[in-house]
N, C-alpha and C positions, 0 to 999 in steps of 0.2 A: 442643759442644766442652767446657762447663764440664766434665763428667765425667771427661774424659780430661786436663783440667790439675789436677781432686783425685786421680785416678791418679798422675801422676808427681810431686807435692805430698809422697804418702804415702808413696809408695816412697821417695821424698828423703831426708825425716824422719826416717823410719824406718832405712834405713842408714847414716846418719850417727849415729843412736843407736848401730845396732849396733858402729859402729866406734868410738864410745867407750867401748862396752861390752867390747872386743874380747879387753885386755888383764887382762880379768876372766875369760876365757874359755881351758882348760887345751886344748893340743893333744887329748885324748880326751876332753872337755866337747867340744870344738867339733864333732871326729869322729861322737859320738853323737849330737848338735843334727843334723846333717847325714844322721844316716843314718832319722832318725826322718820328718824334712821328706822324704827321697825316699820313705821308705814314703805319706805323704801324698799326693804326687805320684805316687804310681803308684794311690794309689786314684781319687781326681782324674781323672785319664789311663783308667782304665779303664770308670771309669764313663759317661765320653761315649761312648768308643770300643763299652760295649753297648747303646748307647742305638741304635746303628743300625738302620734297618729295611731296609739293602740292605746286605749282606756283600760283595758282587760287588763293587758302588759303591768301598767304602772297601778289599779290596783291590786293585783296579785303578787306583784312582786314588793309592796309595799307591807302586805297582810305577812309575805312568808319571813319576809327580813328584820319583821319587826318582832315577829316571835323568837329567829334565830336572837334576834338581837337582847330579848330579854331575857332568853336563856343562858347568852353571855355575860349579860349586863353590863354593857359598854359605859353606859352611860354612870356606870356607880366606880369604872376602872379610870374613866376621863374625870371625875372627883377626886378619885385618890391620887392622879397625875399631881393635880392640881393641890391638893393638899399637901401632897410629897417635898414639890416644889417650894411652897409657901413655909412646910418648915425646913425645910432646908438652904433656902436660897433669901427669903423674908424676917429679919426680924424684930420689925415692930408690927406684927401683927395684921395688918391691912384690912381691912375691911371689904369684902365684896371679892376679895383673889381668885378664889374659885368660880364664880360667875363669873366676870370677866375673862379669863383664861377657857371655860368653856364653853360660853357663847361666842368669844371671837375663836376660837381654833374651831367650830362644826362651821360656823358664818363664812371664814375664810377658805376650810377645806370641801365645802359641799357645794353644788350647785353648776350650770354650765359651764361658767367658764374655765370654771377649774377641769372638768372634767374633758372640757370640749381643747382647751388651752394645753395640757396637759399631754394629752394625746396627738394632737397637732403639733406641740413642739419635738416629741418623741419619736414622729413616725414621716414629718418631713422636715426637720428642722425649722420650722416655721413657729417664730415667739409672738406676735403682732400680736392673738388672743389673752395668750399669758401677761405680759409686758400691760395691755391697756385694764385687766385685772388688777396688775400688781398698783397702777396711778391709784386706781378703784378704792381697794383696801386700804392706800395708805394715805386717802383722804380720808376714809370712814374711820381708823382708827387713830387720828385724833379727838373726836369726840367721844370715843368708846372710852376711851385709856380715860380722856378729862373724867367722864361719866362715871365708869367701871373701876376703876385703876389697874397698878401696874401687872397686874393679871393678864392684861390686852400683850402687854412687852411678850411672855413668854409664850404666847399663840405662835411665834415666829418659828420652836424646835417641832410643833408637829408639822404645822405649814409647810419646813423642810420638808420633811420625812414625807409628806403625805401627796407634795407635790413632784416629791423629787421621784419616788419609787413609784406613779405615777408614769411618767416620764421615761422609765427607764423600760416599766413593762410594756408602755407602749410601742418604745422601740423591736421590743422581742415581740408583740402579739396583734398588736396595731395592725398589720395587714392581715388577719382574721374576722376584724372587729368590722362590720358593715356600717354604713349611713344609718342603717334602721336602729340598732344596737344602741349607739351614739344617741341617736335622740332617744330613745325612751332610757337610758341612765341619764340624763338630762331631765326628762320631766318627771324624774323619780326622785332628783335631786330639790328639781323644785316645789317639792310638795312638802319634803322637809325643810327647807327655806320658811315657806310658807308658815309651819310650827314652829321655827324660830321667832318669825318676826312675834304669832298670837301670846308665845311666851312673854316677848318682850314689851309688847301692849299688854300685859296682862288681865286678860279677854278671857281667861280659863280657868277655873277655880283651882285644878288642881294643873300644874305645866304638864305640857308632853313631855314628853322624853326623848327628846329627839336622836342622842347619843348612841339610843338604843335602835333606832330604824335605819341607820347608816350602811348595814350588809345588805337594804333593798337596792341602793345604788345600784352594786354590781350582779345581782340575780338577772337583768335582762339578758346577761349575755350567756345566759343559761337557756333563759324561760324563750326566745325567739326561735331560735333551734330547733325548739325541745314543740312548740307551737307547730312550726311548720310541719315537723316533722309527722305529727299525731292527722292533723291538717292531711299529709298526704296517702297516710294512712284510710283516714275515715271519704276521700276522693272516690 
């Protein structure tokens, strides 16, 4: 778990920098700062998402997670986190809290490293993944927090949670979990990265929803099994 408290350490530090830095920061400084980090993120994003060695894998488990996901509507439960927060925790108002808060909590929780760090720290004690993540974030979220505002600050309690139970499952299930599994939740990761970044370029008339595609992550570890299996079936 050490790694996952220099993770949210950094991210801390770091947006709270950014938010001092903020008023240093012109509405199209910060536009630009922003548009530059989503290009990053869509490289980021894309590069897991080629990293696939099963295309099937990651869009069917993309199609089924995203349905589960809108059936749960993650994405309108990560609003009212956010709103919760905001009145409870904020009060003058802020402007942008909710964006902030859940763009960097999907940005921070989603994606390889976290998944691939996560797992690694869990299942051999090994932080090297996590740790060069945790620099990662808490370079980007000083420009987000300048950008975004202090919304970026409280990404840090899911970050926990998200990295830490993470981490803990991996240690219980981690030696089930194969190399194949790992990557395609990795390039299932990066394809919602990828609708992060188009959100953040706003490329899209109406955003994705990304909040809500979040249960495709973990369907590979269903759907590979569940492939092979039918696979030896139809042999």
């Amino acid at each position: 778990m050490i790694a996952v408290f220099i993770n949210v350490v950094l991210v801390l530090a770091g947006s709270i920098l950014g938010l001092l830095l903020k008023n240093r920061f012109s509405q199209r400084l910060g536009d630009a700062v922003v548009k530059c980090l989503a290009l990053c993120t869509f490289g980021i994003g894309a590069s897991s998402l080629l990293g696939t060695q099963n295309t099937l894998c990651v869009i069917v488990c993309m199609a089924l997670g995203t349905l589960l996901g809108e059936w749960i509507d993650i994405e309108k439960r990560l609003d009212g986190a956010g709103e919760a927060l905001k009145k409870r925790l904020i009060k003058d108002g802020s402007s942008g809290f909710v964006e902030g808060f859940v763009t960097a909590t999907i940005l921070y929780c989603v994606g390889a490293m976290a998944i691939n760090g996560s797992i690694e720290a869990g299942l051999n004690h090994s932080y090297g993944v996590l740790i060069s993540k945790s620099v990662l974030d808490g370079i980007s979220s000083i420009t987000f927090a300048a950008a975004m505002g202090v919304g970026v600050t409280f990404s840090t309690i899911p970050i926990f949670v998200y990295e830490g139970a993470l981490v803990l499952l991996a240690g219980a299930v981690g030696p089930y979990l194969g190399e194949a599994v790992v990557t395609e939740m990795s390039a299932v990761g990066g394809a919602i990265i990828v609708g992060i970044a188009i959100n953040m370029m706003g490329l899209s008339e109406s955003k994705f929803r990304v909040g809500n595609m979040l249960p495709a992550i973990f369907l590979p570890i269903l759907y590979l099994p569940l492939s092979q299996w039918l696979g030896s079936l139809m042999a």
